[in-house]
C-alpha positions in Angstrom: 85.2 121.3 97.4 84.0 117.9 95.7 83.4 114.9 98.0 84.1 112.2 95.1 87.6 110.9 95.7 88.2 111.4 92.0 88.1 114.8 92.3 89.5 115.4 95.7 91.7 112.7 96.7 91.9 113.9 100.5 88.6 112.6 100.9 89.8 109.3 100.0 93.4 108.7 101.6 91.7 110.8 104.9 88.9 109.5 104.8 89.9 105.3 104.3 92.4 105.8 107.0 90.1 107.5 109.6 87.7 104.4 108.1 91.0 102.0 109.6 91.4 104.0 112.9 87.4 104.1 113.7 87.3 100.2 112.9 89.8 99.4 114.6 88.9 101.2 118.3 85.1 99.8 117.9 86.5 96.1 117.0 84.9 95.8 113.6 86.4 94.1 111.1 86.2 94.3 107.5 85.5 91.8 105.6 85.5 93.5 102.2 85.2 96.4 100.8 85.2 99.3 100.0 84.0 97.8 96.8 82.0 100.2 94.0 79.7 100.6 91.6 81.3 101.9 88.8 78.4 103.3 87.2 76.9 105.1 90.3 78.3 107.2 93.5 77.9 103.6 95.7 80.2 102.3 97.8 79.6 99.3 99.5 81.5 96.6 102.3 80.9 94.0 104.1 81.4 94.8 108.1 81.3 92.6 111.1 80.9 93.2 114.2 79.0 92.4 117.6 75.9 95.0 117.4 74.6 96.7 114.5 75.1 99.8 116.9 78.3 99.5 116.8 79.0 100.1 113.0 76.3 102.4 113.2 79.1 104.1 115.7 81.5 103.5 112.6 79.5 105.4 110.5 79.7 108.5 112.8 83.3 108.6 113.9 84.8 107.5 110.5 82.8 110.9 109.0 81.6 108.7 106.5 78.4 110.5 106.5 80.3 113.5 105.2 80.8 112.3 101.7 78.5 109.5 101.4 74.9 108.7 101.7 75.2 105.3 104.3 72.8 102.9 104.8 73.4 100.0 107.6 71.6 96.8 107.0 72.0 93.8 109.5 72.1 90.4 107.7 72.5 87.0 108.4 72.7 83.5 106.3 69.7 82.5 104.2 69.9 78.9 106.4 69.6 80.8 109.3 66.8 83.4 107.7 64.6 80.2 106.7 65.2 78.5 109.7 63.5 81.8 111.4 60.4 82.0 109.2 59.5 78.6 110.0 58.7 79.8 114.0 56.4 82.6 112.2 52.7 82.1 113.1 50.4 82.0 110.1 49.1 84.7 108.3 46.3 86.7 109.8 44.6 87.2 106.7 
């Protein structure tokens, strides 16, 4: 059984509404996506939520490991990113 919605579209409408229910019992929201790379297998969107454990927590009760390769990256605002570096001590070398 193919795992690209294009070819089996059970993966898709099963797997975006177990995406909804597993979202919605952890308290993440959305904030857009599932967008995708045309070109590629990608999918990519744009989560929030309180802990990065927590849609790591997505990730296994959605399934979404299943039919896609997941990576869960924690980002925040360049502002608050440079702000950051500047408490960095210097260089060691």
């Amino acid at each position: 059984m193919s795992q690209c919605e294009r070819q089996n579209p059970r993966a898709g409408s099963e797997g975006y509404a177990r995406n909804a229910e597993a979202g919605a019992k952890l308290g993440i929201k959305i904030v857009t996506g599932p967008l995708v790379v045309a070109t590629e297998h990608i999918a990519i969107a744009l989560v929030e939520a309180e802990r990065v454990e927590t849609v790591q927590d997505f990730v296994m009760q959605s399934g979404l490991m299943q039919w896609n390769s997941v990576s869960v990256d924690s980002v925040k605002p360049l502002d608050q990113a440079m702000k950051e570096m500047e408490t960095m001590p210097p260089p060691i070398y």
